[in-house]
N, C-alpha and C positions, 0 to 999 in steps of 0.2 A: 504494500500500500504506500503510494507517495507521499509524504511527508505534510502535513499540514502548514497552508496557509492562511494567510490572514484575509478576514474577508470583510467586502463593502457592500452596505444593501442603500436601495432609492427605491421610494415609493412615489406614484405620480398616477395622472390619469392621462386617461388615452381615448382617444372616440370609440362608440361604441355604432352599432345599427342603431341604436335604441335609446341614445347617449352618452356618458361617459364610465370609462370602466377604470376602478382602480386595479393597480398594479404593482406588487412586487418584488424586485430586480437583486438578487443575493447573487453575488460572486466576488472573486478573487481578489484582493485589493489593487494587487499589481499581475502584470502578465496576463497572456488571453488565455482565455479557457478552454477548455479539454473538450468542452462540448456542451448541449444544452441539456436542461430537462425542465418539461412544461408539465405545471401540475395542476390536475384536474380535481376539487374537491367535490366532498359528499355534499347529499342534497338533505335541505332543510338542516333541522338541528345537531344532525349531526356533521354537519362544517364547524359549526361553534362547539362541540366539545372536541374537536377533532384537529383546533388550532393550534396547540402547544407543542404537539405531535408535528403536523407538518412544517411548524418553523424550526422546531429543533435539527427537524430531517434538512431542510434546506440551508443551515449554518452549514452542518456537515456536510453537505453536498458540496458547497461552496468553499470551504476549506481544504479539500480532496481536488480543489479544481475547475467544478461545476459554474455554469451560470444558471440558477435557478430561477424560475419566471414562475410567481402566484398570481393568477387573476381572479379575483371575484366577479362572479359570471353576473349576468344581464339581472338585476332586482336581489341582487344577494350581497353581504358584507357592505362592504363602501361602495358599492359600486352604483351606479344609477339608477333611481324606480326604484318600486316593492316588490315580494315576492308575487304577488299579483300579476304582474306584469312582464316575469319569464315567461317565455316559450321555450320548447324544446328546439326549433330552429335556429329561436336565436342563442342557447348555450354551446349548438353547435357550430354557431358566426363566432363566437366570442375564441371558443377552442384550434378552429382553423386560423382565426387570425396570429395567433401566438407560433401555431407551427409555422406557420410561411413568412415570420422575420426570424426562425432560427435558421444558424449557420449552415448550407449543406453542403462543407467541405470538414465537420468533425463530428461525431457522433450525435444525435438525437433520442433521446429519451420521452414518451410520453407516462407520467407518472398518476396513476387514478386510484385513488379512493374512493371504497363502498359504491353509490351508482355512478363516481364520477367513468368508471371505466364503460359504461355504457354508452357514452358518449365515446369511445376510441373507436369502434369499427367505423361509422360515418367519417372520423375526422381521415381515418387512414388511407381511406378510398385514394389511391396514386400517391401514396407515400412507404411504401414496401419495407422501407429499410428502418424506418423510427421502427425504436425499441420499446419494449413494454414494462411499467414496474407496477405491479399491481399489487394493493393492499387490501384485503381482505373484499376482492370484488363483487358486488352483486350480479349476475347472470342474465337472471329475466326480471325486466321492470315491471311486469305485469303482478309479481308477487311482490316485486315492494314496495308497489304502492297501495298492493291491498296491505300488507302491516302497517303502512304509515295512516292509512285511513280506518285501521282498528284503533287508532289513539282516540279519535272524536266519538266512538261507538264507547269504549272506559273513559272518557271526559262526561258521557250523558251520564254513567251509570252513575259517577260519586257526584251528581249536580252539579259540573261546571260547564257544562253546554245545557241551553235548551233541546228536550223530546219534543221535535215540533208533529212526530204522525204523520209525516210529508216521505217523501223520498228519500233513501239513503243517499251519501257523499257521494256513492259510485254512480249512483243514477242520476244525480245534480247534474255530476261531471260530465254524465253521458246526453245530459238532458240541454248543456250548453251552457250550466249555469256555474258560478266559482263555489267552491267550499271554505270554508274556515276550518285548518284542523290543529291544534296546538298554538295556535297563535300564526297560524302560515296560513294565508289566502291564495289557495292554488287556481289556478286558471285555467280552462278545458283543455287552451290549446298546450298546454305544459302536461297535463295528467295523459290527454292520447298520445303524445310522444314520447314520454317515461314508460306510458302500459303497451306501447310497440318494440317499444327496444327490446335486444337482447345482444348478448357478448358472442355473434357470431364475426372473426374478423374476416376480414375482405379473402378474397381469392391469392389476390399476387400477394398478401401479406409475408417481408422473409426476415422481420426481425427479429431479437431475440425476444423472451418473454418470462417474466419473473414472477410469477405467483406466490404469493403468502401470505397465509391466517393465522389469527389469532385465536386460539384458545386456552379458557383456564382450567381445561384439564391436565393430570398430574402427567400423562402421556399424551403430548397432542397429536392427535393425528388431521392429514388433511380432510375435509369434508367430500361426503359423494358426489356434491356437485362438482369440486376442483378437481377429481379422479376423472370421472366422465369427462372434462370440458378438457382437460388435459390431455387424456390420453387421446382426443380426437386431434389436437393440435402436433401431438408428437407423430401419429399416423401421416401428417401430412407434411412429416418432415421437417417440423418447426424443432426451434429448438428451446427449448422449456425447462428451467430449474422451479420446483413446489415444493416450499418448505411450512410447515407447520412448527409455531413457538409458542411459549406456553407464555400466557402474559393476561392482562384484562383488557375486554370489547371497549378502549378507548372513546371509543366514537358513540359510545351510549354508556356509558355509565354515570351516575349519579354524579359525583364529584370528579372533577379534570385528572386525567389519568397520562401516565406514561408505559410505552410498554419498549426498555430499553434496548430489548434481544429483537425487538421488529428494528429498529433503527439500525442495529451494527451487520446482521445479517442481510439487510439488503446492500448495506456500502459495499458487506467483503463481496456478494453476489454482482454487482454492477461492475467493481473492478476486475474478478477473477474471469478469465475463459469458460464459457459456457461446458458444462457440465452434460452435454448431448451424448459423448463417447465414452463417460463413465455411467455407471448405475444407477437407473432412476430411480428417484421417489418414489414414484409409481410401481416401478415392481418390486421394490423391496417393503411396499406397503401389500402389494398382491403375495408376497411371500411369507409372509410375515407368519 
């Protein structure tokens, strides 16, 4: 591992489709960087317990050499509008814009958390060679945002939403109309394109690709969905490291958490030589 440098970060805004988007820019303080990586945060509240986590990861990045880019997408964090006012188009304008001012003469990184990796296949579409670092992915949007719309369903039970006898969230949504769920007002055209997605990447996709979850079991192992979605990637040749660490679900837990073994094993993974011609995960999880 290269030796730690010092690092410089600048926040700033930037136009958006939709107005202005904040931005911020971690890397090296002197010298150019080794390459980029664009990160893609989780949706709703878990961006906000999910914070401490991805800045700590983008010091380190940055220090390793990295130029690390966070945007807060269209109606989220600092950036411009309310959560009302995302679409899923425009998360996907927000995501392409950041790829197409990175370098393509050094490495690229697309980095997603929970459903921010749902947003990668669209953005990937004729970018084959961005890499993949994925944090505990969601797969199919369609189930989560049925969990995230089980929040307003235990909001009625203990009194803090109105039983209006009307329609559920899903049929509002379906119906054209926005939902209130946790304090996030989501918007039709944001709920059909969260509940269409899913983490199939593009065809010509030939980058690497780093999957890892958390669990706080005493033996973590990877989940069925990461085994399935994996082993279809490695069929096609991809090359794929899945590791499983034992740590807390950060990105929803009660009070702001760190989970320090997801930070160091993704650094050693992004620096080391993919792990395609040694022993997968995967089959020594099928062996086991």
């Amino acid at each position: 591992m290269s030796p730690s440098r010092s690092v410089a970060q600048e926040g700033g805004f930037v136009h958006g489709a939709a107005g202005s988007r904040f931005r911020l820019v971690t890397q090296p303080d002197a010298g150019p960087a080794c390459g980029t990586v664009v990160f893609v945060h989780a949706f709703a509240e878990e961006m906000n317990k999910s914070r401490r986590m991805s800045a700590r990861m983008a010091r380190l990045l940055a220090a390793r050499g990295w130029r690390v880019v966070q945007r807060d997408l269209c109606g989220c964090g600092d950036s411009a509008g309310d959560f009302a006012d995302a679409s899923w188009p425009a998360w996907i304008a927000d995501v392409e814009a950041e790829l197409a001012q990175a370098a393509s003469d050094s490495p690229v990184w697309l980095w997603c958390l929970r459903a921010g990796a749902l947003l990668a296949p669209p953005v990937l579409a004729g970018r084959p060679h961005v890499n993949l670092l994925l944090w505990q992915p969601v797969a199919a949007g369609a189930q989560h945002l049925q969990q995230f719309l089980r929040l307003h369903a235990g909001a009625r039970i203990v009194g803090s939403a109105k039983a209006s006898g009307e329609m559920s969230p899903a049929q509002q949504l379906r119906a054209g109309q926005p939902v209130e769920v946790a304090g996030y007002e989501i918007h039709p055209a944001l709920a059909q394109g969260l509940e269409a997605a899913s983490f199939e990447l593009p065809a010509d996709f030939a980058g690497r690709v780093v999957w890892l979850e958390v669990s706080g079991d005493e033996s973590p192992e990877p989940s069925p969905v990461a085994l399935r979605h994996v082993e279809r990637l490695r069929a096609r040749g991809l090359a794929v490291d899945l590791d499983a660490l034992g740590g807390p679900p950060f990105w929803q837990t009660q009070e702001i958490e760190e989970c320090e073994a997801l930070l160091q094993r993704s650094l050693a993974l992004m620096s080391a030589p993919s792990r395609a011609d040694a022993e997968p995960v995967l089959e020594r999880q099928h062996h086991a």
